[in-house]
Structure formats: structure tokens, C-alpha cells
C-alpha positions in Angstrom: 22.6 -12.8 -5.8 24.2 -9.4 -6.9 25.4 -6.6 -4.8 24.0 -3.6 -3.7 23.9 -0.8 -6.5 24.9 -4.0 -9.3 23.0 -4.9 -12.1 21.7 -7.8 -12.3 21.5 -10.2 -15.5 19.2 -9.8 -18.3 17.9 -6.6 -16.9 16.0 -4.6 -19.2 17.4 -0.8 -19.4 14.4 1.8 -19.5 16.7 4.5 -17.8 16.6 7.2 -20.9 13.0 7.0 -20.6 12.0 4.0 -23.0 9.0 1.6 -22.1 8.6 -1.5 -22.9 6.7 -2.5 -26.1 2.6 -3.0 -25.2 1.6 -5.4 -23.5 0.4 -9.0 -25.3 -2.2 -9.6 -22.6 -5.4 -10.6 -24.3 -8.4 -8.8 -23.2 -10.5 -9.8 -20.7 -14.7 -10.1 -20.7 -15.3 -8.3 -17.1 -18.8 -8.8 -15.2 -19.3 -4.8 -15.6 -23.2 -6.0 -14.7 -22.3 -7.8 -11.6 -24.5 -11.1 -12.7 -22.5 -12.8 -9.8 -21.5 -11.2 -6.6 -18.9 -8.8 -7.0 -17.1 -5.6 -6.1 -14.9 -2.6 -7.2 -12.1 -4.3 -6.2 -11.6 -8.0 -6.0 -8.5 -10.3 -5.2 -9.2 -13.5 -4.8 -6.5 -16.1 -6.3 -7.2 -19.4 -8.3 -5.4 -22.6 -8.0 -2.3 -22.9 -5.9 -2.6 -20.1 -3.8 -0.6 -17.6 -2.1 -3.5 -15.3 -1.2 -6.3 -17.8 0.0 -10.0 -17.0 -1.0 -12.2 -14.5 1.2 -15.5 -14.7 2.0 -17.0 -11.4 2.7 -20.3 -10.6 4.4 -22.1 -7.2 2.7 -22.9 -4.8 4.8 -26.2 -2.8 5.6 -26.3 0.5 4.3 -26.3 2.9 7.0 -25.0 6.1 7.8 -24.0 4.7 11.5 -20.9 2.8 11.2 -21.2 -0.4 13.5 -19.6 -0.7 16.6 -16.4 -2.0 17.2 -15.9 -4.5 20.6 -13.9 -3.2 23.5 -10.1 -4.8 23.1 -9.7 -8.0 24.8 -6.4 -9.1 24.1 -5.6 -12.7 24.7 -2.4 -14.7 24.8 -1.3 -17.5 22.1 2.8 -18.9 22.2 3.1 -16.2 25.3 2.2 -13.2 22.0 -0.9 -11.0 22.5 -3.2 -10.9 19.7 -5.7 -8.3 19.5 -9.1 -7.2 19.3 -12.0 -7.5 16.7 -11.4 -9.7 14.3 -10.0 -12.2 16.0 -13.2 -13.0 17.4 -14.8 -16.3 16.2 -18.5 -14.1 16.1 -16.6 -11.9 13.7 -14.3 -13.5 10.8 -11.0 -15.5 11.4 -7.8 -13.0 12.2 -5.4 -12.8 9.0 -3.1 -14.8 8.8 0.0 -14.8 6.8 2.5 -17.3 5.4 4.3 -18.1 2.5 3.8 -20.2 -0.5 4.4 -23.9 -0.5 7.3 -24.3 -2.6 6.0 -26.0 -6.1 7.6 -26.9 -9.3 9.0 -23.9 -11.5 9.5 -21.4 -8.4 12.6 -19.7 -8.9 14.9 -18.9 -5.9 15.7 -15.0 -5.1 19.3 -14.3 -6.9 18.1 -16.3 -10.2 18.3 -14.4 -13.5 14.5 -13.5 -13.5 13.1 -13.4 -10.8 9.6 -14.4 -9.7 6.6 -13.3 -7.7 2.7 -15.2 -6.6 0.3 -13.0 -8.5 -3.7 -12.9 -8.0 -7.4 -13.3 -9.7 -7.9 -11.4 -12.5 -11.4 -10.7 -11.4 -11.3 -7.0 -10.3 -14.4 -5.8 -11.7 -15.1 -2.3 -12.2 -17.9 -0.2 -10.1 -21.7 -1.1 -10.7 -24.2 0.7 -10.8 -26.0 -1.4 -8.2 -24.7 -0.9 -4.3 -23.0 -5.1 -4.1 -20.0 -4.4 -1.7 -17.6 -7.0 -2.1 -13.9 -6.3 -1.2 -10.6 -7.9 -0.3 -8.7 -8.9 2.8 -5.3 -10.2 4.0 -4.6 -14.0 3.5 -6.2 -16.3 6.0 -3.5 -19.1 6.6 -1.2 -20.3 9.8 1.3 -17.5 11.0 4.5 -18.3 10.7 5.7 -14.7 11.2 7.4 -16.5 13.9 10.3 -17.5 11.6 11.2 -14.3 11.7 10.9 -13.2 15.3 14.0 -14.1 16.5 14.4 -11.3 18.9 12.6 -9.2 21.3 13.0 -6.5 18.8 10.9 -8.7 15.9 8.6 -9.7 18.1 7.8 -5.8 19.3 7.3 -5.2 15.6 5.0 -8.3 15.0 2.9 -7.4 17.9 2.6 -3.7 16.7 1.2 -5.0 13.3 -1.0 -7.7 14.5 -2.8 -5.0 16.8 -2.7 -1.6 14.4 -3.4 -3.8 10.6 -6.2 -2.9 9.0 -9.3 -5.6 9.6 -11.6 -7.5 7.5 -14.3 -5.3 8.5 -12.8 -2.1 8.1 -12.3 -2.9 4.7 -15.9 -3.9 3.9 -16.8 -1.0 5.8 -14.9 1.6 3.8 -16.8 -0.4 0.3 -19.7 -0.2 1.7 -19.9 3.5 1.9 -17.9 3.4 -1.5 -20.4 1.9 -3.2 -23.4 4.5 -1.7 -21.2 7.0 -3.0 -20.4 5.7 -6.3 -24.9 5.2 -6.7 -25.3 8.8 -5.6 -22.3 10.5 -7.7 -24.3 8.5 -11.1 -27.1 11.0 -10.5 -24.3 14.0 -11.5 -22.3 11.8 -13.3 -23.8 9.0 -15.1 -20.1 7.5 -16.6 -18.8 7.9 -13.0 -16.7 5.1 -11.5 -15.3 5.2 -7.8 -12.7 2.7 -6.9 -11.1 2.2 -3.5 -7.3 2.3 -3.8 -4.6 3.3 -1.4 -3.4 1.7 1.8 -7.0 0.2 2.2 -6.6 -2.1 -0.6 -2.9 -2.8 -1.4 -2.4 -4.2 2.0 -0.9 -1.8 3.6 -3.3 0.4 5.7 -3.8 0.6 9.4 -7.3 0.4 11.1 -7.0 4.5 11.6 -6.0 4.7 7.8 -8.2 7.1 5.7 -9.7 5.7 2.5 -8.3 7.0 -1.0 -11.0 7.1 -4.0 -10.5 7.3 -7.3 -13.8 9.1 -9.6 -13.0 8.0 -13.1 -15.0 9.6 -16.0 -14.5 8.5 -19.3 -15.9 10.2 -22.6 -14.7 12.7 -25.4 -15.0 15.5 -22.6 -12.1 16.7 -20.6 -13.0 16.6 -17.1 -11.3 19.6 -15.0 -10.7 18.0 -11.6 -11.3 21.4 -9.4 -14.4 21.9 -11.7 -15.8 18.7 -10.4 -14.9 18.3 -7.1 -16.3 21.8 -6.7 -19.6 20.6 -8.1 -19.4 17.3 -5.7 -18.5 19.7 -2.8 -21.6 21.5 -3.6 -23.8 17.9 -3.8 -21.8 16.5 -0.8 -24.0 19.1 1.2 -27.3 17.3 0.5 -26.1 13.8 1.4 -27.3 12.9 5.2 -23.8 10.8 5.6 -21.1 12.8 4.5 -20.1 16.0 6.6 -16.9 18.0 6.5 -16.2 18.6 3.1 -12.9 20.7 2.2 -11.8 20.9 -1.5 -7.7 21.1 -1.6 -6.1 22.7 -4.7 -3.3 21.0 -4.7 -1.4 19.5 -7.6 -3.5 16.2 -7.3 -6.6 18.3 -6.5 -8.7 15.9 -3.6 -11.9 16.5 -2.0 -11.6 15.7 1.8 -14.7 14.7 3.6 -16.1 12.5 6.5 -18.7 9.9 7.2 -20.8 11.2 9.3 -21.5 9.5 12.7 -17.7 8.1 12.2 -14.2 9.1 12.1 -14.0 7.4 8.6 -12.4 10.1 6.7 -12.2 9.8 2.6 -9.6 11.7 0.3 -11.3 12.1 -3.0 -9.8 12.6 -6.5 -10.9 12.9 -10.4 -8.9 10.5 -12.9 -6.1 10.2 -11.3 -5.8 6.6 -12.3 -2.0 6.2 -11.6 -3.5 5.2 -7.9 -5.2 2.1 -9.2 -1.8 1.1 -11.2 0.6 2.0 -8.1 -2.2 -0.6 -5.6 -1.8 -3.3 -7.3 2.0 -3.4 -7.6 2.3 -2.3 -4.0 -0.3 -4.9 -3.2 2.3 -7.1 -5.2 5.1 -6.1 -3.3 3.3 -6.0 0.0 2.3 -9.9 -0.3 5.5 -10.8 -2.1 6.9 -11.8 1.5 5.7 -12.0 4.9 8.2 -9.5 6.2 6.5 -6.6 4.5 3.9 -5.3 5.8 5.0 -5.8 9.1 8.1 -3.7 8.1 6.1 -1.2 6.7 3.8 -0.2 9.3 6.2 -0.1 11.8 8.6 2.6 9.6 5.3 4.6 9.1 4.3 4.6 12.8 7.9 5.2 13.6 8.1 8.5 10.7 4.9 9.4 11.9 5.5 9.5 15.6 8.9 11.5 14.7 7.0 14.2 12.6 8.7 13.4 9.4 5.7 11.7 7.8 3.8 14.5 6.5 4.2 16.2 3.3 1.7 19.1 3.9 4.1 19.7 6.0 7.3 19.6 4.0 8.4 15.7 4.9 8.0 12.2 4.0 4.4 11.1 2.9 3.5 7.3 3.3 3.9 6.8 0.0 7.4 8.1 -0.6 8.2 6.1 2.9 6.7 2.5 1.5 9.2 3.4 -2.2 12.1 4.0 0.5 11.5 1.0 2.6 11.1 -1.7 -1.0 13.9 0.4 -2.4 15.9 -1.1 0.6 14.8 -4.2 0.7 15.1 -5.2 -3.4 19.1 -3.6 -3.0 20.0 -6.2 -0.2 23.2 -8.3 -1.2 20.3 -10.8 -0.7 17.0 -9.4 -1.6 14.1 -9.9 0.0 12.1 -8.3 -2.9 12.8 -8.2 -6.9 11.8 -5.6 -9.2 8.4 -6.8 -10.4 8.6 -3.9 -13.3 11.6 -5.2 -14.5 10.8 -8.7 -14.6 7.5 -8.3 -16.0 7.2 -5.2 -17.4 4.2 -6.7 -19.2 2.3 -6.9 -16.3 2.6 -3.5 -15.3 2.9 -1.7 -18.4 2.5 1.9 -17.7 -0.5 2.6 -20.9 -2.4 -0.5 -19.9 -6.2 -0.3 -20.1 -7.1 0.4 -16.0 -9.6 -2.5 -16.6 -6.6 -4.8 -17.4 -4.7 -3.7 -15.0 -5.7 -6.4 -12.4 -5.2 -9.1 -14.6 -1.4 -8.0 -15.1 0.4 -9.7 -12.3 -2.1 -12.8 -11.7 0.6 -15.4 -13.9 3.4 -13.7 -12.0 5.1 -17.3 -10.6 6.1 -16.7 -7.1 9.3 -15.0 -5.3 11.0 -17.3 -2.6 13.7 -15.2 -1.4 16.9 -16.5 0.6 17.5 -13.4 2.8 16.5 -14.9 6.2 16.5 -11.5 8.3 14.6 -11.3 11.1 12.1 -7.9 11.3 14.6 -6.2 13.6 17.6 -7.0 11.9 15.8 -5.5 8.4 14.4 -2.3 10.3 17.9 -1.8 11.9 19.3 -2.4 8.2 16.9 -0.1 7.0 17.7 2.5 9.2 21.5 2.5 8.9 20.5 2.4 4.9 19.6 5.8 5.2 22.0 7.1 7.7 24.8 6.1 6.6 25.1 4.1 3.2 22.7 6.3 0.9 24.2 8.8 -0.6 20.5 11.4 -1.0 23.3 13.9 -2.9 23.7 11.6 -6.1 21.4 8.8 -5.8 17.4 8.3 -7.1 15.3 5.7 -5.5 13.8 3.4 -7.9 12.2 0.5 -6.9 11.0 0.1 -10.8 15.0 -0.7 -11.0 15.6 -2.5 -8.1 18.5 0.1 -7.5 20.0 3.2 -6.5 20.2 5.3 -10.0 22.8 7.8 -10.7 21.3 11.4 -10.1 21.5 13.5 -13.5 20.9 17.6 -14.6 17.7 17.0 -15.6 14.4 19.6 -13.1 13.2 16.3 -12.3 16.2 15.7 -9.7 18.1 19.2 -9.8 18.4 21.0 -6.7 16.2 18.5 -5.1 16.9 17.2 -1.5 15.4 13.7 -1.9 14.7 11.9 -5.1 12.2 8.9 -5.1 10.9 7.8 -8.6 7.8 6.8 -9.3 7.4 3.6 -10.4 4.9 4.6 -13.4 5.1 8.3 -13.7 8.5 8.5 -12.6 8.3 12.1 -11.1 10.0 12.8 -7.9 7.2 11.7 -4.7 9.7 13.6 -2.8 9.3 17.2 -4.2 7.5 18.3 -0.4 10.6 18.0 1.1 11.9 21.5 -0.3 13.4 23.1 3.1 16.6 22.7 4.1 15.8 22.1 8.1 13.1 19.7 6.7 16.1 17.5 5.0 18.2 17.8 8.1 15.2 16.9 10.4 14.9 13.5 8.4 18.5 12.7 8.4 18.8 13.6 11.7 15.5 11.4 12.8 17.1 8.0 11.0 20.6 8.9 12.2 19.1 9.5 15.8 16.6 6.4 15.4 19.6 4.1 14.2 22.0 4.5 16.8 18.9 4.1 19.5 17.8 0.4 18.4 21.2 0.0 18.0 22.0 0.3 21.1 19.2 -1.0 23.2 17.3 -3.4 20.2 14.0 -2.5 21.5 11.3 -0.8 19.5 10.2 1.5 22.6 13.9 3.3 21.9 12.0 4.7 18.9 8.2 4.9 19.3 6.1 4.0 22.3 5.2 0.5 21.2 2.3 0.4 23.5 0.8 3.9 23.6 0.4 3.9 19.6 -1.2 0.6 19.8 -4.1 1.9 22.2 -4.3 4.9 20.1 -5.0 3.0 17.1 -7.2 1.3 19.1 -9.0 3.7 20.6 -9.6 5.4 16.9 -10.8 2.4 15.6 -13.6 1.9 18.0 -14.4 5.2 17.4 
């Protein structure tokens, strides 16, 4: 174990901006032809598994998305579980538990720590429409282990109702891969890959999909350049509607599937999105309290209006570094630091076909913090009320630690400072206002003393009203 803010042994010291030598990995052959039935994005796990096998069921292509059945929540150990997938017509419900303890795990607090990795068979887009995706682990739930309290088991029932489903996620590859076939007759090299909350693990049912257009060549692609052109081609597709082109400094194409709600956030090259899903889908399967954790601080941020960067706050993204960046600095974690551990397997300049094949010998993490869900949100909470110090500290969860905050215009003059694990920017430069800063301090200052007081999740969010609103959004 080592204290919060400590350094831990044999860490490896990057801070003035070194990387690690290259990677050794040896090149992999990938099935760019899709001979066998494969997707975009693929994480199945051989052997001894921490994330069980899926089998997936492709879709027809249509423009319609298929219905969703009316919720019909049942009860199982006095819990409700909810809706679609848990219908035996449908696919099994996911299930989550960790690993069977095996020889060569190492226990959370060792000198290198360890993690469960996963298949190395991510296969870049075809040209042919095969969709073929990923879903959550399919094994008994022993989430109660951690619901010790009415509190825990609020936050397990809010994630068991609002987690994204098997069939959302083949649904959103699906219309990826129409996409991708259409896109080919602008751009022949053109790859679309589904990243984002969809397919780290992360997302909600209501959670839009994030694409990734990568074009390779000797030509420089101008992203506004492109997306303008797409905008324009958008126009003559029958399934897409609503297009809006945003010029901002990650330049996206909003649009919508038509006939749905299904709303897709486009972008050219920028292929730091497919690096940063697979080590958040690393983190987010690293231990069963994650995901949970997570949705539950985004629904909570989000139902407090500090989870919108447009708007000068906290985007999901900076909220998922700040709830790791907690959880790794425990006196004992829950999480390592996977990039300082095995900086091989996510080495920054990796080919982005290798990059799936990085964390897949990653051995796994068995950590000794017990927590349940409530005590970690409360923890997290009074993290960032009262113990962080946003003045002189930079989130890094690439560190596993709260770094000192230097002179340098990365940090200067800057309210909140959250590195990026691979870029290491600041995904905190929205929050520029001063009432913006205050509004989020005040919200987990607020938020803390609330649960608290009364250690029930409705003190923060209406548990139940954001559950049929996810619900409701979902069947639409």
C-alpha cells in the first residue's frame, strides 16, 4: 500500500515530459478482409477469462431502429432488475464479477501492480457491412459484495437499469458499418471506428455514439474540409438527418439516425479516442465497482448542471479522469496506474492497429480496498470538497497521483487541471469562468454534506425519475 499523494516503488518518472522507449510488441497479422466474422471493434478474451466471450447476433440493415419492449421490471434477492435485455427472447443481462484468483495474480499494494487484459483481435473496419461488436461480461453478479448499504444498493440499481445493453451496442455498429460502406464512395482509405462510452464500457442506453473517420495516405486531411464535404453527402443518405458541423477545437459532425434518437458525434483522425477506449475500457473492467461508480457521478454532474463543457463545466470525460484519479490515490487503491505499470501497453506512438493488442497480457488487478459503492461515492465526494487542493494539484491518472501544478500555459491561470493520459493537455480548459469553478465546488461541497447526512442517493439526484428517463429515451 502507499499513501495518498506517495510514490510508489519502482515507479517510472515521465513527469518532464519523457516517454517510454517503443514498444517491443511484435506485430500482429489482422483479418483486415474479415475471412471470419468480425467487426470494428472486437473484445473477446482467450483463456482464463475476466471478460467472458460474446456472441452477437448481426443486425438487419435498416433505417428503422427496432423497437425496444415496454419495462417490466421484476424482482431477484428483493433488487429490481430492468428491462430489455434481461429477457430470455433477447440475450442474457450482463453480468459482472471478478476474476478467479489464479497463480501469478499480484495483490493491490505490490510493487507492480497488475490488471486482466483482453483479445487482441480488434480488427479494423471492412469494406463489407459484418457488424460485430462487444458487450459487458456475462457471469454471476456479485455486485452484492459491495452493497452493504441502502446507499450501494441505490447506486447498483441505478446502473443495472440506465447501462448501456447488448443491443444498443450492436445497434450503434450496425449503422457504423452502413456508414463506414457509404463514406468509401468519398473516401476509398476511410475507416470508421466506434469509440467513446459505447465501447469502453462506460456508456448509458441514452449515450450518443462517438466515431472516429481515419484516412491514411501522403495527403493531409483538413478535418473542417471534410466534415464539410460529409455534411454535404450526409444530405443524400435516407437514414441520417440533422447534420450540424461544430468548429470546435476537435472539429465533429453532429447528426442523427433518422426514425431514432440515436445521435452520432463525428470526427476526422482524431485517433487519441481509440487509444483513451481501450485504457478506460481497461480501467472500467479492472473492478466491479467501476462502472457502477461512474455512471452514478455522471448522472449525479449531469442532473446538477456541471457536466457540460459547451457550457463552461465538467464533460464526461474529464468527470471519468476525476473519478479513477480518486480511486488509484486511495491509501488502498482500488485501481493502479495501468500506464505506469505497463507503459508498453499503452505507449503513446503505437500503431492504432496495435493498439488493442497492448493490454491483452496485462495479468490481473485484485485490489484489497473493500469499500462498498456508497462509502467510495461519499469518498469521492469529500475528495473534492475538501482534500484536493484544484490551486496546486494536476489530476493524473497516467501517475496514479495528484502532481504538483507548475508555470508552464498548460496549467497557468487554469481553474481545474486534468491530464490527459496520452496527450497530456488539460480536458479541463472549458471550465474558464470563475462562477463556473465556484458552481462545481459548491455542487460536491453541497452533494457531500447531503449523502452525508441522510446516505441515500435521492439526497443528490432523483434515483427514480432518471431511471424512467433513461428509460423512456431508450425505447424511443
Amino acid at each position: 500500500m502507499f499513501p495518498r499523494n506517495a510514490v510508489p516503488r519502482q515507479r517510472l518518472d515521465y513527469r518532464e515530459g519523457l516517454y517510454p522507449p517503443p514498444p517491443t510488441l511484435v506485430p500482429r497479422c489482422y483479418d483486415y478482409n474479415h475471412q471470419r466474422l468480425a467487426g470494428v471493434n472486437n473484445f473477446s478474451v482467450p483463456g482464463l477469462q475476466r471478460f467472458p466471450p460474446y456472441e452477437w447476433k448481426p443486425r438487419p440493415l435498416s433505417p428503422v431502429r427496432p423497437s425496444v419492449p415496454p419495462h417490466t421490471p421484476t424482482r431477484t434477492n428483493g433488487r429490481k432488475r430492468q428491462n430489455e435485455d434481461y429477457s430470455p427472447h433477447v440475450v442474457k443481462r450482463q453480468r459482472l464479477d471478478p476474476p478467479p484468483r489464479v497463480p501469478g495474480q499480484v495483490v493491490a499494494g505490490s510493487s507492480r501492480s497488475s490488471f486482466a487484459g483482453f483479445d487482441s483481435s480488434y480488427h479494423s473496419p471492412s469494406t463489407r457491412i459484418q457488424p460485430q461488436v462487444t458487450a459487458a461480461p456475462k457471469r454471476p453478479n456479485i455486485l452484492q459484495a459491495y452493497t452493504k448499504d441502502k446507499l450501494s444498493d441505490q447506486m447498483v440499481e441505478m446502473f443495472e437499469a440506465c447501462q448501456q445493453q447488448t443491443s444498443d451496442l450492436a445497434w450503434k455498429e450496425t449503422c457504423r458499418a452502413r456508414l463506414q460502406k457509404d463514406i468509401q464512395s468519398v473516401y476509398a482509405v476511410a475507416r470508421l471506428y466506434l469509440t467513446g462510452s459505447s465501447m469502453n464500457g462506460l456508456g448509458c442506453r441514452s449515450s450518443d455514439a462517438d466515431l472516429c473517420l481515419v484516412l491514411t495516405g501522403n495527403k493531409r486531411h483538413d478535418p473542417i474540409q471534410v466534415l464539410s464535404v460529409l455534411q454535404r453527402f450526409f444530405r443524400s443518405l435516407s437514414y441520417v438527418e440533422k447534420t450540424q458541423l461544430i468548429k470546435a477545437k476537435v472539429p465533429i459532425l453532429k447528426f442523427r439516425e433518422k426514425g431514432s434518437d440515436l445521435e452520432f458525434d463525428l470526427n476526422i483522425n482524431n485517433t487519441v479516442g481509440i487509444r483513451n477506449t481501450f485504457l478506460l475500457r481497461s480501467y472500467a473492467y479492472a473492478d466491479l465497482r467501476i462502472r457502477p461508480m461512474i455512471l452514478v457521478v455522471k448522472k449525479w454532474a449531469r442532473h446538477n448542471q456541471i457536466n457540460d463543457a459547451s457550457k463552461g463545466t465538467l464533460s464526461s470525460y474529464t468527470l471519468v479522469l476525476m473519478v479513477l484519479h480518486y480511486l488509484q490515490t486511495l491509501k488502498e487503491p482500488v485501481l493502479p496506474s495501468l500506464q505506469r505499470d505497463y507503459p508498453e501497453c499503452f505507449y503513446h506512438l503505437m500503431d492504432i492497429n496495435m493498439v488493442p493488442d497492448g493490454p491483452k497480457h496485462i495479468p490481473p488487478y485484485i485490489s484489497t480496498n473493500q469499500s462498498s459503492l456508497g462509502e467510495l461515492l461519499l469518498g469521492f465526494l469529500k475528495y473534492y470538497a475538501t482534500d484536493f487542493r484544484w490551486d496546486k494539484q494536476v489530476i493524473s491518472i497516467r501517475e496514479a497521483t495528484a502532481l504538483p501544478k507548475n508555470n508552464s500555459h498548460m496549467w497557468r491561470n487554469k481553474y481545474i487541471c486534468v491530464e490527459e493520459p496520452f496527450e497530456r493537455n488539460n480536458v479541463a480548459r472549458a471550465v474558464h469562468e470563475q462562477i463556473k469553478f465556484d458552481a462545481i465546488k459548491a455542487e460536491f461541497a453541497t452533494s457531500c454534506r447531503s449523502l452525508q447526512d441522510r446516505k441515500d442517493l435521492n439526497s443528490i439526484l432523483p434515483v427514480r425519475a432518471i431511471i424512467n428517463e433513461e428509460i423512456r429515451g431508450s425505447s424511443n
